[in-house]
N, C-alpha and C positions, 0 to 999 in steps of 0.2 A: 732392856735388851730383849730384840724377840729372835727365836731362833725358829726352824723347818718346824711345821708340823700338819697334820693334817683331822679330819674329821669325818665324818658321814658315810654312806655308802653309797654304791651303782647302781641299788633295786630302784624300780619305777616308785615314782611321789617322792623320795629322796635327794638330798643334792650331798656331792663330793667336794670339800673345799680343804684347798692346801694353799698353807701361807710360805711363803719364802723371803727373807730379809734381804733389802736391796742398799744402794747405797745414798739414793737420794732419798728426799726428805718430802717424798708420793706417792700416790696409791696407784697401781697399775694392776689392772682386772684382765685377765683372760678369758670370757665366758663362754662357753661348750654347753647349749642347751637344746632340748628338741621344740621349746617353745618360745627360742630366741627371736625369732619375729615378728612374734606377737605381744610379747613382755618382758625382753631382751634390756630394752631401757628404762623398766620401772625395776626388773630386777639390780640391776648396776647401780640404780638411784637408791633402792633399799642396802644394798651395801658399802655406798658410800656412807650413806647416813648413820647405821649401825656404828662404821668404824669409826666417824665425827662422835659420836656420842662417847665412843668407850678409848677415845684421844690417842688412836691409833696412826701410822703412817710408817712413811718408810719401809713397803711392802708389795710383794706382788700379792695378788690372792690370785689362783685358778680353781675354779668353777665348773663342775662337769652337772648339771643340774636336770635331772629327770621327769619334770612337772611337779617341783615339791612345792608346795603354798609357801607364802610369803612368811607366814610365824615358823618354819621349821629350817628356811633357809637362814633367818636372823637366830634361831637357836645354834645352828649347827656354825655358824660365823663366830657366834659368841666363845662357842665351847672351843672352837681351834684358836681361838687369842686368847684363852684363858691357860689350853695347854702349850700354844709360842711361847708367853710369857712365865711359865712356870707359876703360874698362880692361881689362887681360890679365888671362886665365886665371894664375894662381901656382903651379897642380901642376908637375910637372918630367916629361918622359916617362922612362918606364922601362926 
């Protein structure tokens, strides 16, 4: 069950990502970025992929993205489907 949740913040190099539960059984992205035109579709391809990896769906995500690098928008996607789901991280520190 994933229910509203959201993550990140508005400052510059950050992105804002809020998940919302829908009723079909797909991913529907909103993305709001100031560097949408120039990596508008690698970022959408990076967070479809995340979400394929971590067997997500049934989902809006919106995206308010402020030229954050590609490893802090897959962290910050992570951490808001880890709190939609009400669940822990599973890795193990090393």
């Amino acid at each position: 069950m994933i229910n509203s949740a959201h993550a990140g913040t508005l400052e510059s190099s950050d992105v804002y990502i809020q998940l919302n539960p829908i009723d079909e059984d797909e991913v529907q992205i909103e993305l709001h970025s100031s560097v949408a035109e120039l990596y508008g579709d690698m970022i959408e391809e990076l967070i479809l992929d995340t979400l394929k990896e971590m067997n997500v769906s049934g989902i809006n995500v919106h995206v308010q993205d402020k030229g954050a690098l590609d490893f802090v928008i897959k962290a910050r996607l992570q951490a808001v489907v880890f709190r939609a789901c009400s669940s822990e991280p599973t890795w193990k520190e090393q």
